[in-house]
C-alpha positions as CSV (number, residue, x, y, z in Angstrom):
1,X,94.9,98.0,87.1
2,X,94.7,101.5,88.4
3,X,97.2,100.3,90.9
4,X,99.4,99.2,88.6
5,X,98.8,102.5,86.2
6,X,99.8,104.4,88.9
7,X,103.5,102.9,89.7
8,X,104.3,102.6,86.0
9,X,103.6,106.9,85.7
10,X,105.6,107.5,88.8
11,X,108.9,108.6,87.6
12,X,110.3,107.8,91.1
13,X,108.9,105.8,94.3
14,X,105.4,106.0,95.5
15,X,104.2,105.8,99.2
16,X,100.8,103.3,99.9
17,X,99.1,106.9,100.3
18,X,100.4,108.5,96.9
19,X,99.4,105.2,95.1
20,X,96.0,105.6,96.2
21,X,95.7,109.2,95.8
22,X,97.1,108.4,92.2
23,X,94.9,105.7,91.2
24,X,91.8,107.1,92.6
25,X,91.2,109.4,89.6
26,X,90.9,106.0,87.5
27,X,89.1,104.2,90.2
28,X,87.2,106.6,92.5
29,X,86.1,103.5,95.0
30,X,89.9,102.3,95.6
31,X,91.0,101.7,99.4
32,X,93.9,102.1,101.0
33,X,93.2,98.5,102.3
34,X,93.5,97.2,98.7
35,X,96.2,99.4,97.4
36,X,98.0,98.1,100.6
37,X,96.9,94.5,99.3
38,X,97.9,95.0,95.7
39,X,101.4,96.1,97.0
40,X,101.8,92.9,99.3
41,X,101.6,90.8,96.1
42,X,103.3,92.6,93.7
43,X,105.9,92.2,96.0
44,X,105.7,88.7,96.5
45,X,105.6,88.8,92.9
46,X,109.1,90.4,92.6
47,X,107.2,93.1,90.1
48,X,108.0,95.8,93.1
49,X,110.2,96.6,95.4
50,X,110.4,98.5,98.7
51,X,112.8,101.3,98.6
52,X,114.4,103.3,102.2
53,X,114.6,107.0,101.3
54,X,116.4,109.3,103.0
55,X,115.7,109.8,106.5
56,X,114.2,106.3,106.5
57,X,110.9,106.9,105.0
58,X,109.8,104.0,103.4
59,X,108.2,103.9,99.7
60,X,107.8,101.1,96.6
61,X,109.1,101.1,92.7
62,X,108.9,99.2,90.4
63,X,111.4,95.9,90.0
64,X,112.8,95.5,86.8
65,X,115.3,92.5,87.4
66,X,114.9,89.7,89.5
67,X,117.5,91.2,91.9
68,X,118.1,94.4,91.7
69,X,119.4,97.6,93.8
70,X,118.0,101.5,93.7
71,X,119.9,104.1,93.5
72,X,118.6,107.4,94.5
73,X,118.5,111.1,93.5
74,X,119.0,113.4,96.5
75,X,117.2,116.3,94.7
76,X,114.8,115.1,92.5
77,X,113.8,111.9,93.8
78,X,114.4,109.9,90.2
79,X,115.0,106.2,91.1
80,X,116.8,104.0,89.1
81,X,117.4,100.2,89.6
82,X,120.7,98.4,88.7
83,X,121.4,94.6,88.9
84,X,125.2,95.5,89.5
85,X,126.1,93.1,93.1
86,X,129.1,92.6,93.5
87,X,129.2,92.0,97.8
88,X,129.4,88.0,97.8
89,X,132.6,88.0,100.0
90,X,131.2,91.6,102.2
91,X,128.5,89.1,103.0
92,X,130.4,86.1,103.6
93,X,132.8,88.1,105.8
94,X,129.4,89.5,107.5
95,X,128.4,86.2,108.1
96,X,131.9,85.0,109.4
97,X,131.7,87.7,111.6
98,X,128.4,87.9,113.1
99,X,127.7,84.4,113.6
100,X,124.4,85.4,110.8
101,X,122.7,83.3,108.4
102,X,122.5,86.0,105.7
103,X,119.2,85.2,104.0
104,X,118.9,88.8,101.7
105,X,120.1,92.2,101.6
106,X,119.3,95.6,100.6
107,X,121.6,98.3,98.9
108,X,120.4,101.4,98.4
109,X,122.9,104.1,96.9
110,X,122.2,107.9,97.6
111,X,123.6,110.7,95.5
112,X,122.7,113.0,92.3
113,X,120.7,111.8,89.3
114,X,123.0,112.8,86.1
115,X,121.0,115.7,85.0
116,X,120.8,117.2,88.8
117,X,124.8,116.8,89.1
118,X,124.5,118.6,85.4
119,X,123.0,121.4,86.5
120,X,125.2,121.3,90.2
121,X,128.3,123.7,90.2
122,X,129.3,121.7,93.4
123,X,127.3,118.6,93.8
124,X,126.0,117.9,97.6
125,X,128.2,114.6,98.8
């Protein structure tokens, strides 16, 4: 439950390390070995999803639709999911292409949350 405490607090995406270092203050005997296990299902699950950050650092947030996409604040590090996917022929033309058997994918949209672009004269593209 501390686990779970933890991600619903985060306002964006948590690391294995910054779960743990979150959930310890509720449970001061937590591992990283179980946060690391709590993760695996959650994912499995579909409660949480892995999310690539910039420069390809890998961290977890919460899913809130069965298949859903992040999109990411530059700045601030906010995360928000959408269910928006709209690549059905991009992926059928990938598969035409490559010869692939596409299975899943991954989108991931970088940019500036609305309050950071707010408070940007000239927002960072």
């Amino acid at each position: 439950m501390a686990i779970i405490s933890a991600l619903c607090r985060a306002a964006g995406t948590l690391s294995p390390q910054s779960i743990l270092l979150e959930a310890k203050s509720a449970c001061p005997d937590l591992g990283l070995a179980t946060v690391y296990r709590t993760v695996e299902l959650l994912e499995r699950c579909g409660c949480l999803r892995r999310v690539w950050e910039p420069g390809g650092r890998e961290s977890l947030a919460l899913a809130g639709a069965e298949h859903g996409h992040h999109a990411l604040c530059k700045r601030c590090s906010r995360v928000v999911e959408f269910s928006t996917c709209e690549l059905a022929s991009t992926i059928a033309g990938a598969a035409k292409e490559t010869g692939f058997v596409i299975m899943e994918h991954h989108l991931e949209l970088l940019g500036l949350c609305r309050q950071c672009a707010k408070s940007e004269a000239d927002p960072v593209r």
